[in-house]
C-alpha positions as CSV (number, residue, x, y, z in Angstrom):
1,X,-37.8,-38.6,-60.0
2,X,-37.8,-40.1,-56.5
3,X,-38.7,-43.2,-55.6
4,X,-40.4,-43.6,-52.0
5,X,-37.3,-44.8,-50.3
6,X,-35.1,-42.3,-52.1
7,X,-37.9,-39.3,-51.1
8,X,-37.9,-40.2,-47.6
9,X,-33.7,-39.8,-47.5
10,X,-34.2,-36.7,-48.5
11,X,-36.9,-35.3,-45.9
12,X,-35.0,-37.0,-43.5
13,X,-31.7,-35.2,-44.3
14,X,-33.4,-32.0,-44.4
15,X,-35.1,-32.3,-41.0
16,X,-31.4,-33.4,-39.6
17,X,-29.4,-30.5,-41.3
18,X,-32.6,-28.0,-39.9
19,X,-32.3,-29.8,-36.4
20,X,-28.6,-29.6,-36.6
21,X,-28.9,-25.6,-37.6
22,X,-31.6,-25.2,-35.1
23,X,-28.9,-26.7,-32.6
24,X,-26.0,-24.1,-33.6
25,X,-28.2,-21.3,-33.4
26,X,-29.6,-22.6,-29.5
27,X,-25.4,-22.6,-28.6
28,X,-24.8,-19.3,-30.0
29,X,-27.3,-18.1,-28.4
30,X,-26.5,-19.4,-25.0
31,X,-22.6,-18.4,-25.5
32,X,-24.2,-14.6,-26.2
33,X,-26.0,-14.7,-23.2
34,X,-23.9,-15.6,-20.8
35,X,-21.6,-12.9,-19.2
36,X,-18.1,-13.3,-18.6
37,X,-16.6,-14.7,-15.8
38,X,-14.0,-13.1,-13.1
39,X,-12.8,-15.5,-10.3
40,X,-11.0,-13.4,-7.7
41,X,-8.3,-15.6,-6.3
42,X,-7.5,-14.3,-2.7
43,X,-7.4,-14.1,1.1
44,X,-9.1,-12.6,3.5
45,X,-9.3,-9.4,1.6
46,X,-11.6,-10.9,-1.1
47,X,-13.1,-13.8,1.4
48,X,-14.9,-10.9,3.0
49,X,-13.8,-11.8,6.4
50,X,-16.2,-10.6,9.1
51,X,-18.9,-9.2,6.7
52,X,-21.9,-10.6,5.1
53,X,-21.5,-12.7,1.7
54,X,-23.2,-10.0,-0.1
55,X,-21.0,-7.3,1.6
56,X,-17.5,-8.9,0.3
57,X,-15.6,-7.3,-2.6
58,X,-16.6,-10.1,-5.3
59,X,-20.4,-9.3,-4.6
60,X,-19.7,-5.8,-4.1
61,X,-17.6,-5.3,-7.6
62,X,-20.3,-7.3,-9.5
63,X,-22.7,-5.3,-7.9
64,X,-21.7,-2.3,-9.2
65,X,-20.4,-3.0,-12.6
66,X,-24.0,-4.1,-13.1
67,X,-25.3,-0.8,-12.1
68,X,-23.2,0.5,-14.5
69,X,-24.1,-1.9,-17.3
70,X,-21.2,-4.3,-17.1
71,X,-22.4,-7.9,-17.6
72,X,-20.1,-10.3,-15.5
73,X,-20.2,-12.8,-12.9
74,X,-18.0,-12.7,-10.2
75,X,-16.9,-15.8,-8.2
76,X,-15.3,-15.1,-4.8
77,X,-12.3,-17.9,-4.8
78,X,-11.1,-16.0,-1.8
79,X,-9.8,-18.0,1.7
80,X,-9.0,-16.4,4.5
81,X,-5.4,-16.9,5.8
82,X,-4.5,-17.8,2.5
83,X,-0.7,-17.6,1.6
84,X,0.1,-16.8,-2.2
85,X,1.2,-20.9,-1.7
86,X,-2.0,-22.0,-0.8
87,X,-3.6,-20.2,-3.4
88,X,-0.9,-21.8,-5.7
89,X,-2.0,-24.6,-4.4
90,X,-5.7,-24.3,-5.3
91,X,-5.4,-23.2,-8.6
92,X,-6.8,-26.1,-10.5
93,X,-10.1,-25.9,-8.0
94,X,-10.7,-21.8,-8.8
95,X,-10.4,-22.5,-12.3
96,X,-12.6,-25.1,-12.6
97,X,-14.8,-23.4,-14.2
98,X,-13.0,-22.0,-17.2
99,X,-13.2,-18.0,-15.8
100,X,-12.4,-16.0,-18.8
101,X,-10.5,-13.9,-16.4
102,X,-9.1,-14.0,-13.0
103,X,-8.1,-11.1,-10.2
104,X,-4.9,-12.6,-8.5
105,X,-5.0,-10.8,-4.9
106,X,-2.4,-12.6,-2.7
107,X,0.4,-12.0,-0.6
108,X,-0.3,-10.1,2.1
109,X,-0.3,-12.8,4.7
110,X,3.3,-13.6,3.5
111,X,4.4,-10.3,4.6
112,X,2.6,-10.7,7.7
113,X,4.4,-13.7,8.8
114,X,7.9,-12.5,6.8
115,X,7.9,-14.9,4.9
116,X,10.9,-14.7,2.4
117,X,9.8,-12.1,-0.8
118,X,11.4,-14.9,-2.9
119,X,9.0,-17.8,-1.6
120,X,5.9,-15.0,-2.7
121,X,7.6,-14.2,-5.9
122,X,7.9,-17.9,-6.6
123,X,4.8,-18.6,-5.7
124,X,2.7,-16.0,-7.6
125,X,5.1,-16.8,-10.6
126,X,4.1,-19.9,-11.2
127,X,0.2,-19.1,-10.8
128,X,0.9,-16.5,-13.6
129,X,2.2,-18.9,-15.9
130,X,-0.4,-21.0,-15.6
131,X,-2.6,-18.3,-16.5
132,X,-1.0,-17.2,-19.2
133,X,-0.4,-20.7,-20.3
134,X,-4.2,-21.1,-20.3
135,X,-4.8,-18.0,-21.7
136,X,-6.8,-16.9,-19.2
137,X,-7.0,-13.0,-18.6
138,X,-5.1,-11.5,-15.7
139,X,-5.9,-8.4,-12.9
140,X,-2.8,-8.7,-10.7
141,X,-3.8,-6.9,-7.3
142,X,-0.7,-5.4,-5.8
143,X,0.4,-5.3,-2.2
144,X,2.7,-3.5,0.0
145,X,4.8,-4.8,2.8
146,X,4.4,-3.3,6.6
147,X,6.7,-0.7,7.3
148,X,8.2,-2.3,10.6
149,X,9.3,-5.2,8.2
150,X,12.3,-2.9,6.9
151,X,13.1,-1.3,4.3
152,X,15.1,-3.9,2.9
153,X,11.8,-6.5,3.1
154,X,9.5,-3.6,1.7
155,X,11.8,-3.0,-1.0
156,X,12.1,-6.4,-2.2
157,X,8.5,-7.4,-1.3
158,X,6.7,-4.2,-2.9
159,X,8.7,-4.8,-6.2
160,X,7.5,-8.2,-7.0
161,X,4.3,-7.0,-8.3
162,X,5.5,-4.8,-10.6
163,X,8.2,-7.3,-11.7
164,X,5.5,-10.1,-12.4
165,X,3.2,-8.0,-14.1
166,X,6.1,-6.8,-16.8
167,X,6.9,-10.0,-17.1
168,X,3.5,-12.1,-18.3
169,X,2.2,-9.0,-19.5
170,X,-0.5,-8.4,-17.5
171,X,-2.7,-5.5,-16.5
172,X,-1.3,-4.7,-12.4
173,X,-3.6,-2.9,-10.4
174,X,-0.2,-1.7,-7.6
175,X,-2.3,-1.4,-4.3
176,X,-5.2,-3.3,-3.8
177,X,-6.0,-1.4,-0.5
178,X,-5.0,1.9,-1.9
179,X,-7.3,4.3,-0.1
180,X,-8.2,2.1,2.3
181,X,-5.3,1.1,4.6
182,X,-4.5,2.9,7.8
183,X,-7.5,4.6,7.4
184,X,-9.7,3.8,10.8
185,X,-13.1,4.5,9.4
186,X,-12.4,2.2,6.8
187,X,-11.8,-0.3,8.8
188,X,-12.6,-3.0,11.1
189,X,-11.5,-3.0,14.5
190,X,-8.5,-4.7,13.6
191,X,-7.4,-2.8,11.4
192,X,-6.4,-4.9,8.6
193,X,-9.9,-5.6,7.7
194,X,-11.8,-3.3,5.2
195,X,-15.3,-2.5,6.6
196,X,-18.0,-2.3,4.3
197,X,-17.5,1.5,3.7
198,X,-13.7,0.6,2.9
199,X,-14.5,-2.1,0.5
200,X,-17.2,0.2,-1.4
201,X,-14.0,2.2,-2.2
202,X,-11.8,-0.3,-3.3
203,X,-14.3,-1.3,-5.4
204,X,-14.6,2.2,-6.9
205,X,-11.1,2.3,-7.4
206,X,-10.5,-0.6,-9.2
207,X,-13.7,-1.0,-11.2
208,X,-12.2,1.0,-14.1
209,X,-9.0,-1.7,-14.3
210,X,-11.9,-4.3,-14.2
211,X,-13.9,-2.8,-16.7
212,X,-11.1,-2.3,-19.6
213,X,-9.7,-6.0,-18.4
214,X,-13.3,-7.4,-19.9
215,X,-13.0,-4.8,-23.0
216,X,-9.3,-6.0,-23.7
């Protein structure tokens, strides 16, 4: 039998194996309810430069993956201007916190101010070891150099996408503004800039790569 001290040692380990239990079950619940994370790690493309929060391509795609019955929150880590070495640069501060995936859409202001394919290569190498050091999941968003660059810079540019994405092993969407580009009713008045008709196809486009990146 029990004595009264030994009786109360054992209530009290029950209540603390129950409460500890109770305490699992509360985190595995949380962890089922929350939906996976996408940062989209960008320029100008992704910022959403002259539209609306709500109108840019991170909003957009999580918009309609939901409509579709994809859970997933998308963060826009997108900065206009951005060089694939400033977003090599902010790296740390997009994955802050812990994404379980990320869309890497960078580059296309390199080949707007030339800069040297190498440098870009270099550049987006290094995020993409990072990411594959952390084991985070990877989109890679293609992009295509001007065509009054040369054919020399377009060759050299437009194959270090490809490259990359053999390399780490990672899903490579070729042409993020496939569709889109040149295409004046797509656009803003610049002409660079996707308009909100031009990003509702991008996102259409590339939904699908998204979709089977949060399956994988």
């Amino acid at each position: 039998m029990l004595g009264p001290y030994g009786f109360g040692r054992a209530v009290f380990n029950a209540v603390a194996a129950f409460c500890a239990l109770f305490a699992l079950a509360l985190g595995v619940a949380a962890a089922a309810a929350a939906p996976p994370t996408i940062v989209v790690l960008g320029d100008s493309l992704t910022a959403g430069l002259g539209l609306d929060p709500e109108q840019a391509f991170p909003a957009r795609l999580q918009a309609y993956l939901t409509e579709r019955g994809v859970a997933v929150k998308i963060d826009n880590a997108g900065v206009s201007g951005d060089t694939s070495a400033g977003g090599r640069s902010r790296l740390d501060w997009a994955l802050a916190g812990k994404p379980d995936a990320v869309m890497v859409e960078l580059g296309a202001n390199d080949a707007l101010r030339g800069i040297d394919p190498k440098v870009t290569e270099a550049n987006l190498d290094a995020i993409l070891a990072e990411l594959t050091r952390r084991k985070i999941k990877v989109l890679l968003c293609g992009m295509l150099a001007p065509p009054n660059l040369g054919r020399d810079y377009g060759a050299a540019f437009n194959g270090i996408y490809p490259k990359l994405a053999a390399k780490y092993h990672v899903t490579l969407y070729p042409f993020f503004l496939d569709g889109v580009a040149a295409e004046p009713a797509l656009n803003q008045a610049d002409g660079l800039h996707p308009n909100r008709q031009g990003v509702a196809v991008i996102v259409q486009r590339i939904a699908p790569q998204v979709e089977a990146l949060l399956k994988n």
